[in-house]
PALUM-549578 format. One record per residue (C-alpha): z, y, x. Coordinates in steps of 0.25 Angstrom, whole numbers, padded with zeros to 4 digits, always signed. Each point is the difference from the previous one (the first is absolute). Example, Ala and Ser with C-alpha at 12.3 -4.5 7.8 and 13.67 -1.06 7.14 Angstrom:
<sites>
+0031-0018+0049-0002+0014+0006
</sites>
This chain:
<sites>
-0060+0147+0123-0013+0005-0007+0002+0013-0009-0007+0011-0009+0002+0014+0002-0007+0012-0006-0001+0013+0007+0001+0011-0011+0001+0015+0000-0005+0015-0003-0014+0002+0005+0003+0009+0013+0013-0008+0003-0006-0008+0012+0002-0013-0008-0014-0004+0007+0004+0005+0013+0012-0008+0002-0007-0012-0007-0011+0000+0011+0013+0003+0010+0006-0014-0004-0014-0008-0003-0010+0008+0012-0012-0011+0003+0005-0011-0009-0003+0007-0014-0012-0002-0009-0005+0010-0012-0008-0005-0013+0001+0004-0014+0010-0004-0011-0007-0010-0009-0008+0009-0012+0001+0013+0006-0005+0007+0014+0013+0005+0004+0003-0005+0014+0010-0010+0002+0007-0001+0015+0007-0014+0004+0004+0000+0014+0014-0010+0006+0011+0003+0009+0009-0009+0006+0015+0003+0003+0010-0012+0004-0006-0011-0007-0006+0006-0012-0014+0003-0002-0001+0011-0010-0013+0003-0007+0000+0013-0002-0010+0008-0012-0002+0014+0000-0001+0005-0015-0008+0012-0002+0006+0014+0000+0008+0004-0013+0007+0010-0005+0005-0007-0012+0000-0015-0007-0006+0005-0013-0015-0004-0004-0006+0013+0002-0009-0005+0012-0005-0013+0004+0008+0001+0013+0013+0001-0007-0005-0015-0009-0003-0007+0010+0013+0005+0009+0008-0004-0012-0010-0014-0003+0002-0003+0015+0015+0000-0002+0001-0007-0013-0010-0011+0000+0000-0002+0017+0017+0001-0002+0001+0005+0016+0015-0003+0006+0003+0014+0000-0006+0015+0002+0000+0008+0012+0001+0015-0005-0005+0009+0009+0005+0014-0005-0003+0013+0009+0014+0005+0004-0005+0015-0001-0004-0002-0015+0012-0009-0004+0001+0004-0014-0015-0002-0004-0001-0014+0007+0013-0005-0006-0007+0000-0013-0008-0013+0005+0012-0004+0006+0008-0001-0015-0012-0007-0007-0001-0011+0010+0016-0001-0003-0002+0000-0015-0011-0012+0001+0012-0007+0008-0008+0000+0011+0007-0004+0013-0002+0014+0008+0002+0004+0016-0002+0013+0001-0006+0006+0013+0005+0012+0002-0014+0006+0006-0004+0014+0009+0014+0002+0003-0004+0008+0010-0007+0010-0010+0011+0000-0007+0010+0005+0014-0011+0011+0002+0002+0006-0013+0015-0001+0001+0001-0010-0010+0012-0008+0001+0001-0013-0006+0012-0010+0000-0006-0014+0001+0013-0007-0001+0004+0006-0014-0015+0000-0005+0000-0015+0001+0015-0001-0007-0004+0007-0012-0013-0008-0002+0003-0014+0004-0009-0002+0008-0002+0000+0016-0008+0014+0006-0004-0001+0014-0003+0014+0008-0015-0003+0004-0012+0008+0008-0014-0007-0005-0008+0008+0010+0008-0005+0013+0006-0012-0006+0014+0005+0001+0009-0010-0009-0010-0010-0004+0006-0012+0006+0015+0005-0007-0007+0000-0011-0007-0014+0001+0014-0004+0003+0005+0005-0011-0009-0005-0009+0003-0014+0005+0014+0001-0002-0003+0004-0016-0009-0014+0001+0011-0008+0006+0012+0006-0006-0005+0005-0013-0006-0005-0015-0014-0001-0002+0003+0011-0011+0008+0011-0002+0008+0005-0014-0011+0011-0003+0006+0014-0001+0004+0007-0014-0001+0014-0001+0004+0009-0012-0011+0007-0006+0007+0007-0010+0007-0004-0014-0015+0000-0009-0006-0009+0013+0010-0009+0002+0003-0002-0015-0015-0005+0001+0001-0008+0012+0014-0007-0004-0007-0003-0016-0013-0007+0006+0004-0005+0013+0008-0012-0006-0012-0003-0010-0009-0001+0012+0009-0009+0008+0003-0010-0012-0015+0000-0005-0004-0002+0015-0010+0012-0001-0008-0001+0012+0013-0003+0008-0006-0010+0007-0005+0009+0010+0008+0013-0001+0015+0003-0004+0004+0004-0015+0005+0014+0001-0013+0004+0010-0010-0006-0012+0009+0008-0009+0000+0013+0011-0014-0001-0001-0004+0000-0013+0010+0013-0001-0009+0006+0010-0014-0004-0007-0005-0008+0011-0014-0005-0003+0000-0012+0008+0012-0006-0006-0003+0003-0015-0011-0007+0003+0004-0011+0005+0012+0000-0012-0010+0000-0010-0008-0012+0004+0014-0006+0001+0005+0003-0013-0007+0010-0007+0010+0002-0012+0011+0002+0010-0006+0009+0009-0005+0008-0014+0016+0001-0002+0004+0005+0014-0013+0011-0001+0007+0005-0014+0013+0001+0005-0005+0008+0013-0008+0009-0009+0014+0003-0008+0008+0004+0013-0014+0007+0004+0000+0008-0012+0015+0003+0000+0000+0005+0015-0011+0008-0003+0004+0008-0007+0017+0001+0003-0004+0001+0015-0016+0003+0000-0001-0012+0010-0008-0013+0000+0009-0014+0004-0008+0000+0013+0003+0013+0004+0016-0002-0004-0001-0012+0007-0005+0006+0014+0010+0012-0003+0012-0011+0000-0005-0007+0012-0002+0012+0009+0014+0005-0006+0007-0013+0004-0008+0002+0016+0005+0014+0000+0014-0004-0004+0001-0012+0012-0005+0011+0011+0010+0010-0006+0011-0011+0005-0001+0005+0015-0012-0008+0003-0008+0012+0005+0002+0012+0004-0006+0011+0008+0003+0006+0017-0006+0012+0003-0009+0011-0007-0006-0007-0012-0009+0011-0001-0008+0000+0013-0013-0005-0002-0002-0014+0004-0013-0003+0009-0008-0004-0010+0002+0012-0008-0003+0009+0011-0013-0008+0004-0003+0002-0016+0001+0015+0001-0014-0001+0007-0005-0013-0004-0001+0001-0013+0000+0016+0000-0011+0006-0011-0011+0004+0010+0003-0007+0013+0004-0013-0006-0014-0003-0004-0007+0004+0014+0010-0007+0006-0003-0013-0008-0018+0003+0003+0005+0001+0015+0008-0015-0003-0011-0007-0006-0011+0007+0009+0009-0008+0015+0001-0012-0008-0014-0001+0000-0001+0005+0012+0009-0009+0007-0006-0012-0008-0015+0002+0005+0002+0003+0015+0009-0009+0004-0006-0012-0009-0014+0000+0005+0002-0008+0012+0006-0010-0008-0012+0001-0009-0010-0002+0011+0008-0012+0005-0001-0006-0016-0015+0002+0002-0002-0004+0013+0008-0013-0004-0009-0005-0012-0012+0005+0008+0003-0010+0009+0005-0010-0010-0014+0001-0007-0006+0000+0011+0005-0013+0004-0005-0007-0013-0013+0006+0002+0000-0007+0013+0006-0012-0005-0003-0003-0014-0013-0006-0004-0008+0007-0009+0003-0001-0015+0007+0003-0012+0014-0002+0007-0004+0009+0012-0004+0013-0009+0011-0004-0007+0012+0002+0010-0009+0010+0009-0003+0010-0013+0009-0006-0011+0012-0001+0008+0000+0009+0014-0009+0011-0003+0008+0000-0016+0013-0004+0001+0001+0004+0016-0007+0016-0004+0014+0000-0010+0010-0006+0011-0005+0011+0010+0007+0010-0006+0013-0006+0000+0005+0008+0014-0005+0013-0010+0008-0006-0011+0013-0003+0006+0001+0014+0008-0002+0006-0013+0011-0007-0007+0008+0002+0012-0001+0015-0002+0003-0003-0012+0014-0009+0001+0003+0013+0008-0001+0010-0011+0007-0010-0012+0012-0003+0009+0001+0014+0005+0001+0004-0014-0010+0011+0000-0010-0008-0011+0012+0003-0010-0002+0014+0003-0016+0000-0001+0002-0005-0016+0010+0012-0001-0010+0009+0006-0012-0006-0008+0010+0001-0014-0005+0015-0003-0014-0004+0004-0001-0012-0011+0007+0008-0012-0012+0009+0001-0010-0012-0003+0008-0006-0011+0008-0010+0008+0015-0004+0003+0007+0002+0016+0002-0014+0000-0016-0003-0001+0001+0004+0015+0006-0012+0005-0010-0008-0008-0010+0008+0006+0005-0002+0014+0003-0015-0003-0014+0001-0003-0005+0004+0014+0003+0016-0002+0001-0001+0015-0012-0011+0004+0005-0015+0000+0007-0003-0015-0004-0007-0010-0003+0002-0015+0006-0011-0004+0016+0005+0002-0005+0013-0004-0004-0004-0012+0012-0009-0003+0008+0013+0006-0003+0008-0013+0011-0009-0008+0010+0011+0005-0008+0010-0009+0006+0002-0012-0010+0006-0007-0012-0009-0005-0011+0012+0002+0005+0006+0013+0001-0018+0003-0014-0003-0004-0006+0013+0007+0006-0004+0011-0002-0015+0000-0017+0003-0003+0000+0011+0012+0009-0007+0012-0014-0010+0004-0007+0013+0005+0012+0001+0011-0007-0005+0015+0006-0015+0000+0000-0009+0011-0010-0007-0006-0010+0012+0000+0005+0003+0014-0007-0009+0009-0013+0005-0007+0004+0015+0005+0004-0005+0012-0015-0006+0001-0008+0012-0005+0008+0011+0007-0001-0008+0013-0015-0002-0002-0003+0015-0003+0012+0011+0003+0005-0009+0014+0005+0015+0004+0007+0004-0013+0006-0014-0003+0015+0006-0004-0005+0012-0007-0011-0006-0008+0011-0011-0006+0010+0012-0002-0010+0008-0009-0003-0015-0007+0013+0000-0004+0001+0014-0005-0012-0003-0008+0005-0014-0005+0012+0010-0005-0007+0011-0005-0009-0010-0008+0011-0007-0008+0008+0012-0004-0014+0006-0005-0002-0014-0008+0015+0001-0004-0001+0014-0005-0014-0004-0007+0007-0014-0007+0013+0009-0003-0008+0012-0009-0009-0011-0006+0002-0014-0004+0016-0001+0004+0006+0014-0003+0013+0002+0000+0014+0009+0008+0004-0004+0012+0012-0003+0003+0012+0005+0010+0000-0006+0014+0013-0002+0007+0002-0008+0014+0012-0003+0011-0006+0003+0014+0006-0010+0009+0005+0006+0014-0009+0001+0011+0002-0013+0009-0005-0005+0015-0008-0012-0004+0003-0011+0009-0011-0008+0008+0004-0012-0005-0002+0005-0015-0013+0006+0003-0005-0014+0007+0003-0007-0011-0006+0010-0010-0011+0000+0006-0004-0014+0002+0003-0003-0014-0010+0008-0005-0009-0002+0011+0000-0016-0002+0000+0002-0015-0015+0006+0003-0002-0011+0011+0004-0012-0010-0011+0007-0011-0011+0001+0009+0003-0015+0005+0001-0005-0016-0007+0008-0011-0008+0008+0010-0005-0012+0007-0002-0007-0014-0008+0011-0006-0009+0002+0014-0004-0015-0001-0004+0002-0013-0009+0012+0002-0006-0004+0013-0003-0012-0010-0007+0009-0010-0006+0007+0011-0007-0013+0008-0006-0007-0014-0008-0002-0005-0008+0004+0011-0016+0002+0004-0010-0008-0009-0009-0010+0007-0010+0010+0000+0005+0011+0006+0007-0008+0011-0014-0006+0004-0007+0015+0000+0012+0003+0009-0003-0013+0010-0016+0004-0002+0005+0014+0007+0007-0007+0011-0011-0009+0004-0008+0013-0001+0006+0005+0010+0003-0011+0009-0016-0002+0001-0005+0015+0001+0011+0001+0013+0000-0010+0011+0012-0002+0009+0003+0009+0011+0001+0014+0002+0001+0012-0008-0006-0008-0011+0012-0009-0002+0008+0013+0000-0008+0005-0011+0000-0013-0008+0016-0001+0000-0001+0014-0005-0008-0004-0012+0007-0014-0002+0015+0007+0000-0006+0012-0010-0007-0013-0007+0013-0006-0002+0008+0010-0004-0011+0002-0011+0002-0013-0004+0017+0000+0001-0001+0013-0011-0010-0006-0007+0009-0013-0002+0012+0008-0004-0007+0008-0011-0005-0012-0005+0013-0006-0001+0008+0003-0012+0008+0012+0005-0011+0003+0006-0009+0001-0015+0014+0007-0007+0000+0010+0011-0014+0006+0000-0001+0000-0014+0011+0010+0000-0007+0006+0011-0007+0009-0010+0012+0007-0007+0009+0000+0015-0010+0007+0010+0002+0012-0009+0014-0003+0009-0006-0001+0013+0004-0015-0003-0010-0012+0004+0000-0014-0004+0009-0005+0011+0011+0010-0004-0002-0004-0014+0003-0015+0002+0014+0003+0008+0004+0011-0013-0001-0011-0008+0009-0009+0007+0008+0011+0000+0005+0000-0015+0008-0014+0006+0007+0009+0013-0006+0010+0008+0002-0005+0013-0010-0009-0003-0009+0013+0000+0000-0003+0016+0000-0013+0000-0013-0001-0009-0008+0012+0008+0003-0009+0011-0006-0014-0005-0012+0008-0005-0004+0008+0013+0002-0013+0009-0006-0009-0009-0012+0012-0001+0000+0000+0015-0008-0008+0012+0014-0004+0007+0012+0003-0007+0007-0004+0010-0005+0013+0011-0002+0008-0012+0013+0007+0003+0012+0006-0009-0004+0003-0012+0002+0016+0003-0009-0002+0011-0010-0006-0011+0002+0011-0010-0001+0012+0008-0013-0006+0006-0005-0003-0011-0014+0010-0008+0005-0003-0014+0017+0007+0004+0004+0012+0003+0011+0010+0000-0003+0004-0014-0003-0013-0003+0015-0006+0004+0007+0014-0006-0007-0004-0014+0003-0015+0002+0017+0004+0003-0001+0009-0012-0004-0012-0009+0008-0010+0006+0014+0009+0000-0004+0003-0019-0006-0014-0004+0006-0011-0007+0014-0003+0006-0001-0015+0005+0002-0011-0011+0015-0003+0004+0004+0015-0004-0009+0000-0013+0007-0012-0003+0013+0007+0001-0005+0012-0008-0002-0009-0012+0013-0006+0002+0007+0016+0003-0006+0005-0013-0001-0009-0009-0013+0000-0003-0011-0005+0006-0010+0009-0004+0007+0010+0011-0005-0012+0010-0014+0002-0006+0002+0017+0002+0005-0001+0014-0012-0008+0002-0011+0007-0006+0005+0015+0001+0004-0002+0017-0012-0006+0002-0010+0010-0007+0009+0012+0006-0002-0005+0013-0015-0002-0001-0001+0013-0005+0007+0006+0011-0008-0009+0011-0013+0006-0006+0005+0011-0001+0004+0001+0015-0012-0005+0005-0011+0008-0007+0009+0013+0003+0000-0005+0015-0016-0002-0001-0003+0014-0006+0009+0004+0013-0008-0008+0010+0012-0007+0004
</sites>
């Protein structure tokens, strides 16, 4: 029997912990339709039925503040799964039940997986299973994500609601008080009878939430019927205007009041209770009182970040010499098996030395996503945002731009895309838009194989500690940006911050395998499409049009030249292959700067030098506006196809760091611009879309990239006056 099921739960629950228990290899991850928000789909079979299982995002709540909570609560109206898996962490029973009643109140079919009982038997917490799922209706299973403890009574359970149960239950009606329910009980028959958007949700929630001012709904009820939905908005304003003033309270806030009033009432039944001291400290709390301590904490977290570098640059650079050696030899072979022609430079500098430069760092890659699967599931990332929160009010920003920041690649290897789309959590729309305009600058995965390169190239010895100062200044520079946008063009308070720290847990091998191949073949899958797409298309640019008749005759002329003045044999022919190999290398760079990247190149070349930067390095920034991987992959087409033999001219660190025209300084100026300029086009993208606005996309554009050239001058021509 084929069959839907959603995974729902608190962020922190190990809802993804026990998905990836139930689905391990056979699992996929995409995007919901409209939005980057990551969609899990994995199956698991039990007895005859083939369940697909769909890992909703992380929520607190089924409101619209966030688009993680829309399209939790779109995936269950519109997709209509067979029921919900609740996972609710047992040692935080009274916050998660809150998800738990709104999944009921949609009529949802729920299971509820009673999940980290363990956690919950360390801190004495003591919870009857059996009366919890009388007083609910609904089946709860004891369950351990982290070792798999109760998966498969779960699953069995889940099949008996499928066998034995409807395909819907009667949603739960709870009392919010005589002025609420007066409201809900008035409208909610109107809806029903006029079919007000009841062919996708129940009466009483449309009419619960338009009580509670939910955007989404309104919206969509005014579309439907705009003079009915007018009428419900006027009555919610009455009964807002009443409780305001009899109780100082909005709807919502009454609602949310009820709901936790009717949780606490059904634990005070005997459901849970307490052994042992309550008041020891639990573990967590314990390793807190240093962790997270005033002078310590931040030491401790410099120390953290310092080993994951570390750790990701020693032990991945055998790897990364494999990658190399690997499309060496792979362009080697086309050298020696391809004719000569467009379709040999082509795959030999289009698609080895471009495409293969990117793909080398992927051992670099996944050992730094590994690193961080270890810090996420561990729980300590949670506690870097709490640390980081007194840091960011000082620079006009909210503690929850920290995740966005981290999301971002705070630690080396995000993405701005999700950190962008992360700052729908702010509720401010200045601390929101400082923060959506200043997460670009944090060190993603995308800039990351180009660090990789440069520190490789020129600080071999000081690979881990070079990255770690990046990162402290990729920080340091977006909260001085922050600080400049918040006292000038977007002024305004900040706001308080207040977040849950999930309890410190031993991650899993299996969790931490499968985090970190996602993430590493989420990178693979974009150097294999739009990495490869926009490589073909500058090796294109840089191959045509070519050398004129003329200049290709003068170069033949010097050939011939030297064919006559040295006859075979000897140290003459030795001579001569010197002169034809430094010949045709002359001719290879002449060709590229002719071509069209080539002309756009050298005639920035007058404004960039001022940078340290040359042609060549102007071409591959350019392509950098679409993805800065392509940074790489466009330094490498342009020295091979500038090169006698691409396919013995080695990697392409050997290339730089051999090379007159780089240097150390050369490479520190080239990092700073890259790690300021204009996000990629995605992210702008999703700045307009963020904001509003798209003249924010313009700004992010403009003002990144002049801060960065500013800076890479500045770096370089300080380093000159130096001697460096």
């Amino acid at each position: 029997m084929e069959a839907m099921i959603a995974l729902g739960g608190n962020p922190n629950c190990g809802k993804s912990t026990l998905f990836n228990a139930l689905t391990g290899a056979r699992q996929h991850v995409g995007n919901y339709p409209g939005v980057t928000v990551e969609k899990k789909q994995g199956h698991y079979r039990l007895n005859g039925h083939n369940f697909t299982l769909v890992d909703l995002p992380g929520i607190y709540s089924l409101s619209a503040y966030s688009v993680e909570e829309v399209v939790a609560r779109d995936f269950l109206f519109k997709e209509k799964p067979r029921l919900v898996i609740n996972i609710v962490d047992a040692a935080n029973l009274e916050r998660n039940l809150y998800l738990t009643l709104q999944f009921m109140e949609m009529g949802m079919p729920v299971c509820v997986a009673l999940n980290m009982m363990d956690v919950a038997r360390q801190r004495n917490i003591l919870i009857d299973v059996p009366k919890l799922s009388s007083l609910l209706g609904v089946p709860v299973v004891e369950t351990v994500a982290r070792n798999g403890l109760g998966k498969e009574t779960l699953m069995t359970a889940v099949a008996g609601m499928i066998d034995n149960g409807p395909a819907s239950m009667t949603a739960l009606n709870i009392s919010y008080g005589p002025e609420v329910d007066a409201l809900l009980d008035e409208i909610t028959p109107l809806i029903a009878e006029k079919h007000f958007l009841t062919d996708c949700y129940p009466a009483r929630w449309v009419a619960l939430k338009y009580v509670e001012n939910d955007a989404q709904i309104i919206d969509l009820g005014r579309a439907a019927d705009a003079d009915l939905s007018q009428r419900f908005k006027g009555q919610v304003a009455r009964l807002s205007a009443h409780l305001q003033k009899t109780l100082q309270s909005l709807p919502e806030e009454i609602i949310a009041d009820y709901r936790y009033g009717y949780i606490r009432s059904l634990l005070a039944k005997g459901v849970i209770r307490y052994g042992g001291e309550r008041s020891r400290l639990f573990i967590s709390d314990q390793i807190d009182r240093v962790v997270v301590h005033r002078f310590l904490g931040p030491l401790i977290m410099l120390a953290v970040l310092l080993g994951l570098y570390h750790f990701t640059f020693s032990y991945s650079k055998w790897p990364v010499a494999w990658m190399e050696s690997f499309f060496g030899w792979i362009g080697a072979l086309a050298e020696a098996h391809m004719p000569a022609g467009p379709l040999k430079s082509l795959i030999i500098s289009g698609v080895v030395q471009g495409v293969g430069g990117v793909l080398g760092f992927v051992p670099l890659i996944m050992f730094m996503f590994f690193g961080i699967a270890i810090l996420e599931d561990s729980g300590y990332l949670a506690r870097v945002a709490f640390m980081l929160d007194r840091v960011f009010r000082v620079f006009g920003l909210h503690g929850n731009s920290v995740m966005a920041f981290i999301v971002s690649g705070g630690i080396a290897g995000g993405c701005a895309v999700p950190g962008i789309l992360a700052t729908r959590t702010l509720k401010s729309p200045r601390e929101r838009l400082a923060t959506l305009l200043t997460v670009p600058f944090m060190n993603c995965g995308a800039k990351l194989p180009v660090f990789a390169l440069l520190v490789g190239a020129f600080f071999s010895k000081y690979q881990a500690l070079v990255m770690f100062g990046l990162t402290l200044v990729a920080w340091a520079g977006a909260l001085l940006v922050a600080k400049l946008l918040r006292l000038t063009v977007i002024r305004g308070e900040s706001t308080p911050f207040v977040m849950e720290l999930p309890p410190y847990r031993f991650p899993t091998l299996k969790g931490l395998l499968i985090h970190t191949w996602e993430r590493t073949w989420q990178y693979v899958r974009k150097a294999g499409t739009i990495i490869l797409g926009i490589s073909i298309l500058l090796w294109a640019a840089m191959s045509y049009p070519g050398l004129p008749a003329e200049r290709m005759a003068a170069f033949e002329d010097q050939r011939q030249a030297i064919a006559v003045a040295n006859p075979a044999g000897g140290d003459a022919t030795a001579g001569a292959k010197e002169r034809l190999a430094a010949l045709n290398a002359a001719q290879a760079e002449a060709a590229l700067r002719n071509s069209l990247a080539g002309r756009l190149g050298t005639s920035l070349e007058g404004l960039s030098q001022w940078a340290g930067f040359d042609w060549r390095t102007n071409i591959a920034l350019i392509g950098g506006f679409a993805a800065k991987e392509v940074i790489v992959s466009t330094l490498g087409t342009a020295y091979s196809l500038g090169a006698v033999d691409p396919a013995e001219s080695g990697s392409l660190a050997d290339v730089l760091a051999h090379s007159a025209l780089w240097r150390p300084l050369t490479a520190l100026s080239l990092i700073v611009f890259v790690m300021f300029y204009s996000p990629c086009f995605v992210s702008i993208v999703c700045i307009v879309r963020e904001s509003g606005s798209h003249k924010w996309g313009l700004f992010s554009m403009a003002f990144n990239t002049a801060l960065a050239f500013m800076l890479a001058v500045g770096v370089f021509q300080v380093g000159r006056l130096l001697g460096f």
